[in-house]
LUMKELUM-367118 format. One record per residue (C-alpha): y, x, z. Coordinates in pm, whole numbers, padded with zeros to 5 digits, always signed. Each point is the difference from the previous one (the first is absolute). Layout:
N
YXZ;...
***
This chain:
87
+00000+00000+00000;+00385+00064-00058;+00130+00273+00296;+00262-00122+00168;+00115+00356+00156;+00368+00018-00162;+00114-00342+00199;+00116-00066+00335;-00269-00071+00251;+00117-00395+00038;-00105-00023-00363;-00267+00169+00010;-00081-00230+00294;+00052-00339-00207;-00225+00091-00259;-00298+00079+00230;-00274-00220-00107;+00215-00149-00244;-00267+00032-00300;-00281-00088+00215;-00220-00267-00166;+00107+00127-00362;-00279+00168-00181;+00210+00052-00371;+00336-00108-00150;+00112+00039-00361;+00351-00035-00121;+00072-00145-00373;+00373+00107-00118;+00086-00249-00254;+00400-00017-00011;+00227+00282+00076;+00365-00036+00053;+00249+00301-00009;+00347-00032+00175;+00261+00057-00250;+00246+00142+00258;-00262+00272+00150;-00262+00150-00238;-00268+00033+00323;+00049-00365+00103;-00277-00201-00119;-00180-00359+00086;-00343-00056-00064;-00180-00315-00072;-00392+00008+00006;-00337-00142+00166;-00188+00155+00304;-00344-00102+00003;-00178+00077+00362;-00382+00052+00118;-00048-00066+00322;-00244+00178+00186;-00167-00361+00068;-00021-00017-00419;+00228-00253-00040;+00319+00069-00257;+00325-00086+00041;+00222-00019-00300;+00390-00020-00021;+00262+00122-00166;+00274+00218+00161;+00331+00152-00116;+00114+00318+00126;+00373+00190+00013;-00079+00334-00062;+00271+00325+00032;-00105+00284-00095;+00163+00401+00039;-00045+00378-00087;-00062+00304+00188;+00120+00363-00062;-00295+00059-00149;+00010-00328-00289;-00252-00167+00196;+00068-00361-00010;-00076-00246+00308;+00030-00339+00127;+00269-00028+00230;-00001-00338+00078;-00284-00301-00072;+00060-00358+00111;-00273-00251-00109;+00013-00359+00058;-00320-00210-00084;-00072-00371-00129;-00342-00079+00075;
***
């Protein structure tokens, strides 16, 4: 799973256990939106499709607002990720 090491301890905290119960997700990316005031702005529209460890799946779509940014050495990142679900 995802290390959490780079955050502060209270969100590390929150996300303890968080993806308990999941066995496998898979994102679908099927619109993508660029801001036209900042070139590493971008919204995302797409489905999630989760397995739960209990074999049911869960389907939904979500849409994302993604920024992105560069380091010193051209390595690009996501700086920021907020993702709001519709089941």
């Amino acid at each position: 799973m995802y290390q959490y090491s780079n955050y502060p301890p209270d969100i590390v905290e929150s996300r303890h256990g968080s993806w308990n119960g999941i066995q496998s997700r898979k994102h679908q990316m099927k619109q993508l939106y660029m801001s036209t005031s900042s070139a590493n702005e971008f919204v995302v529209l797409g489905g999630l499709e989760i397995l739960k460890s209990n074999g049911e799946r869960v389907a939904m779509r979500f849409c994302a607002a993604v920024a992105v940014e560069q380091n010193e050495e051209g390595t690009v990142r996501i700086a920021s990720y907020d993702a709001f679900a519709v089941r």
